[in-house]
C-alpha positions as CSV (number, residue, x, y, z in Angstrom):
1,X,11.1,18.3,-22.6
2,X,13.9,16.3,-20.6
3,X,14.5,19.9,-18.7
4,X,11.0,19.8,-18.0
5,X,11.3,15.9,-16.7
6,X,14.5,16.7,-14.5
7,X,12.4,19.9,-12.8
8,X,9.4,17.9,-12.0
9,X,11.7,15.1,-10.8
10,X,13.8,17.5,-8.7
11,X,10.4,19.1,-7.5
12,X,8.5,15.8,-6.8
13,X,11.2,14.5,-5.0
14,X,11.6,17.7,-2.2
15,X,8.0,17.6,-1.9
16,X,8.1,13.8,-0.8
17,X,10.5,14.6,1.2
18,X,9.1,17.8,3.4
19,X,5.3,15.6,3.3
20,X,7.7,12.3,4.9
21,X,9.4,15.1,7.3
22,X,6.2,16.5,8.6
23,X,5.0,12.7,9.5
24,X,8.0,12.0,11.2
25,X,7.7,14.9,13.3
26,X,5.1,13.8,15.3
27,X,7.6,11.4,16.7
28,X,9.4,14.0,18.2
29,X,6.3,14.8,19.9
30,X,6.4,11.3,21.3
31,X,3.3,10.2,19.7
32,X,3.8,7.3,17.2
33,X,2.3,7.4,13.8
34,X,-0.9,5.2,13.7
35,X,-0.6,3.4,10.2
36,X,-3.6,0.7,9.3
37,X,-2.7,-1.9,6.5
38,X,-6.1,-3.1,4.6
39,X,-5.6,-6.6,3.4
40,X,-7.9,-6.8,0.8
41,X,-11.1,-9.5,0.3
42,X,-11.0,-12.7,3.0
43,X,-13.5,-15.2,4.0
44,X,-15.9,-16.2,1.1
45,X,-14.1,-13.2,-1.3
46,X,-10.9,-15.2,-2.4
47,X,-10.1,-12.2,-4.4
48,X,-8.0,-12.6,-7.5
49,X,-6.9,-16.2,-7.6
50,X,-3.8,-16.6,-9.7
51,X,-2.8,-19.6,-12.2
52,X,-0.8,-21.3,-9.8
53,X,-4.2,-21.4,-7.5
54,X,-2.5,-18.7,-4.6
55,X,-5.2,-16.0,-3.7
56,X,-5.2,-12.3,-3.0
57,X,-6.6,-12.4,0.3
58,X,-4.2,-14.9,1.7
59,X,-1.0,-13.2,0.0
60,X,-2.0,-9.9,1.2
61,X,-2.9,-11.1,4.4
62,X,0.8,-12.4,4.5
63,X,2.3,-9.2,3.9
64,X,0.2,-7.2,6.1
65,X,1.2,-8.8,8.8
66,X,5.1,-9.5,7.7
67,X,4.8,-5.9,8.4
68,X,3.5,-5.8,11.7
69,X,6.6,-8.1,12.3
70,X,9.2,-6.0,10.9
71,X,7.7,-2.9,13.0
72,X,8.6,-5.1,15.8
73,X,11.5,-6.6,14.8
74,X,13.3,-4.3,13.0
75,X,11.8,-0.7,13.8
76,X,11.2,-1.8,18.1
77,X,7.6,-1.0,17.7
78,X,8.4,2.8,16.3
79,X,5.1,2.9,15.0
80,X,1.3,1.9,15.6
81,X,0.5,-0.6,13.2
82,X,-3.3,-2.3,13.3
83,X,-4.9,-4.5,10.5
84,X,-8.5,-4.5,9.6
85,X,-8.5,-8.3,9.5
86,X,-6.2,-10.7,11.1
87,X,-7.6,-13.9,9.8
88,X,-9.4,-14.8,7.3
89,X,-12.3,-13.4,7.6
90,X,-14.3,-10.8,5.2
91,X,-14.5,-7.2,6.4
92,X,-17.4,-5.1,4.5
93,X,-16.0,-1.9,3.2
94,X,-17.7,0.4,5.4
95,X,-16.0,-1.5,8.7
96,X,-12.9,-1.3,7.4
97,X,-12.8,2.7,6.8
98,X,-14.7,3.0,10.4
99,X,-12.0,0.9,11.5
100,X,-9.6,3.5,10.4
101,X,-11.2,6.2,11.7
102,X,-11.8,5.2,15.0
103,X,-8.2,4.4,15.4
104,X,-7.6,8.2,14.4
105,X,-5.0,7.0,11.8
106,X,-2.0,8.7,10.5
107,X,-1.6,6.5,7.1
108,X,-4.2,4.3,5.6
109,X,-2.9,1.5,3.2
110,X,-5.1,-1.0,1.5
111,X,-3.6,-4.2,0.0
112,X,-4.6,-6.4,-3.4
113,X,-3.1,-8.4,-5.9
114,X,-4.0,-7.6,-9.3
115,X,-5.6,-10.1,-12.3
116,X,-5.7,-9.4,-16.2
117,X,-7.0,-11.6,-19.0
118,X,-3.9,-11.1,-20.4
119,X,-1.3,-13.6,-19.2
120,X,1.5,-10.9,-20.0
121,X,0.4,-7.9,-17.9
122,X,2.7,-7.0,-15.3
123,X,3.8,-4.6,-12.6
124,X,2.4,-2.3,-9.7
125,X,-0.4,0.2,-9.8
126,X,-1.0,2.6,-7.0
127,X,-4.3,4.3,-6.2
128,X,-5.5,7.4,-4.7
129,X,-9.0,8.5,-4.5
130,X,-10.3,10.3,-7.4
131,X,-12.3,12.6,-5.4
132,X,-10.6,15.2,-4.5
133,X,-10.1,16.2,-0.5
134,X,-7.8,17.5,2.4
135,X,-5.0,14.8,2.2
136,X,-5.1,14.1,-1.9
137,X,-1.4,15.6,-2.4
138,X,-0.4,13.7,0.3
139,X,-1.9,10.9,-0.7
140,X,-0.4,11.7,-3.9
141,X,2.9,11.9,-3.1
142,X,2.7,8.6,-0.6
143,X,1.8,6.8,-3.8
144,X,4.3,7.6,-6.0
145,X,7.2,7.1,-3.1
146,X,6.0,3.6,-2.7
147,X,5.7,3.1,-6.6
148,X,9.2,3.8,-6.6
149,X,9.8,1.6,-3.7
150,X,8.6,-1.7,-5.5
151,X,10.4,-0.2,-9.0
152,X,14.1,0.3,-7.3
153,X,14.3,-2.2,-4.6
154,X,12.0,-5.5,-6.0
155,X,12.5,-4.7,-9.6
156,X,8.1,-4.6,-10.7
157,X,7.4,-2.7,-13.5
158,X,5.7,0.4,-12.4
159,X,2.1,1.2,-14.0
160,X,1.7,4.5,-12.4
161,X,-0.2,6.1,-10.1
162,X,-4.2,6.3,-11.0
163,X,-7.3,7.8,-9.9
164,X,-10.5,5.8,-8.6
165,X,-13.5,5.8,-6.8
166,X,-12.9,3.3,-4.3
167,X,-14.7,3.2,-1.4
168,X,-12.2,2.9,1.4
169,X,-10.3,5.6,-0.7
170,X,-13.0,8.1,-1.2
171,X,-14.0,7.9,2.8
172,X,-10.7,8.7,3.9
173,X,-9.6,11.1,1.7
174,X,-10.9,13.9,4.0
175,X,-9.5,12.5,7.4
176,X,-5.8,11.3,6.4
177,X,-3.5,9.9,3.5
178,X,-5.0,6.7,2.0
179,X,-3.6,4.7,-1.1
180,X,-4.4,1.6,-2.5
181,X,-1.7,-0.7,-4.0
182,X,-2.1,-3.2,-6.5
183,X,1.3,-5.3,-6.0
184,X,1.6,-7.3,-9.2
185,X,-0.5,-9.7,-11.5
186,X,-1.7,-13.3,-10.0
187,X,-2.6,-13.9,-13.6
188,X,1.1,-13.5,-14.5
189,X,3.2,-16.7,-14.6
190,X,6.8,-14.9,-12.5
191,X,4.6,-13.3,-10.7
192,X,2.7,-15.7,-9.0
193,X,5.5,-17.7,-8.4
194,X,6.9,-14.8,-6.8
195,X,4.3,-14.8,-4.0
196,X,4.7,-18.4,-3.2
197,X,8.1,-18.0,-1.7
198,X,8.1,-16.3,2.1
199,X,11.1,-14.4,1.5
200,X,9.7,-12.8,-1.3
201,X,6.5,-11.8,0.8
202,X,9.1,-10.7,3.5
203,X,10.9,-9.0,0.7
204,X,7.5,-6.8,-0.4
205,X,6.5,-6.3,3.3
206,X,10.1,-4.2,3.8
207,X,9.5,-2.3,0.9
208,X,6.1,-1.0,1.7
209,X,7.1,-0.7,4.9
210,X,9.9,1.5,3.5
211,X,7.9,2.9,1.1
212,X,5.5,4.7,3.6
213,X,7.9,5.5,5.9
């Protein structure tokens, strides 16, 4: 059995890294990968609000566009980055996938915090579609890099990567990778208090960023 665990490690991890290669690629051809971050909810859809009274849509609004500063900053604008909202504003779920598609793009990430009724659940869950289509394995693989992202570098508890029927999911599935990450518990005490602070939102921006790149 651990054979078995080192094999599929060994195996999982040169497969993320030939799918990572093949993205990058198109860089050589001098055209920039087009990634669109999702911040989930906005406008009248507070999302999850957590016991300290932050909300999802404002703390994933934060990091979405952290990122769009540390593509600038940091990466000189190596990518294409675009939001489906800016402000706070609610998107419907069928404008944010058309949004996607229009802009042709290469990654599609959607952001949310995530709420339990029990005070003591914890940790990251990662989503791809359930339905099955052209860019599941490498949505597949995207997922579990980033998963392992938020495990090594912030330290969240990793819940694994799951299957579901989300919309913005299931109408992408066919065009280009799209994942859905759920990046800790508003209903949990340390992690609420983690999204307060801006360096920690700075801190999960990098490692997203990393995590898809």
């Amino acid at each position: 059995m651990v054979q078995f665990k080192i094999l599929f490690t060994i195996i999982l991890a040169l497969k993320i890294a030939g799918f990572q290669n093949s993205l990058l690629a198109q860089t050589d051809q001098n055209t920039k990968l087009i990634i669109i971050i999702d911040p989930g909810h906005g406008g009248k859809d507070s999302g999850a609000v957590g016991i300290n009274g932050i909300q999802e849509k404002d703390v994933v609004l934060k990091i979405a566009k952290q990122i769009v500063e540390l593509n600038g900053i940091v990466f000189k604008n190596q990518y294409e980055i675009f939001l489906t909202r800016y402000k706070d504003t609610l998107i419907s779920l069928s404008d944010r996938t058309k949004i996607a598609q229009a802009l042709q793009a290469d990654i599609f990430l959607s952001l949310h915090c995530n709420h339990s009724d029990n005070p003591n659940a914890r940790g990251v869950e990662v989503y791809v579609s359930k339905k099955q289509g052209k860019y599941s394995r490498e949505s597949i693989l995207l997922a579990y890099e980033l998963q392992k992202e938020l495990k090594n570098n912030l330290g969240f508890e990793s819940r694994g990567v799951k299957f579901a029927n989300f919309q913005v999911l299931r109408e992408n599935i066919e065009l280009f990778p799209s994942i859905l990450i759920e990046i800790g518990f508003v209903s949990n005490t340390n992690e609420a208090r983690y999204f307060v602070a801006p360096k920690n939102i700075r801190a999960m921006a990098f490692a997203i960023f990393n995590g898809i790149m």
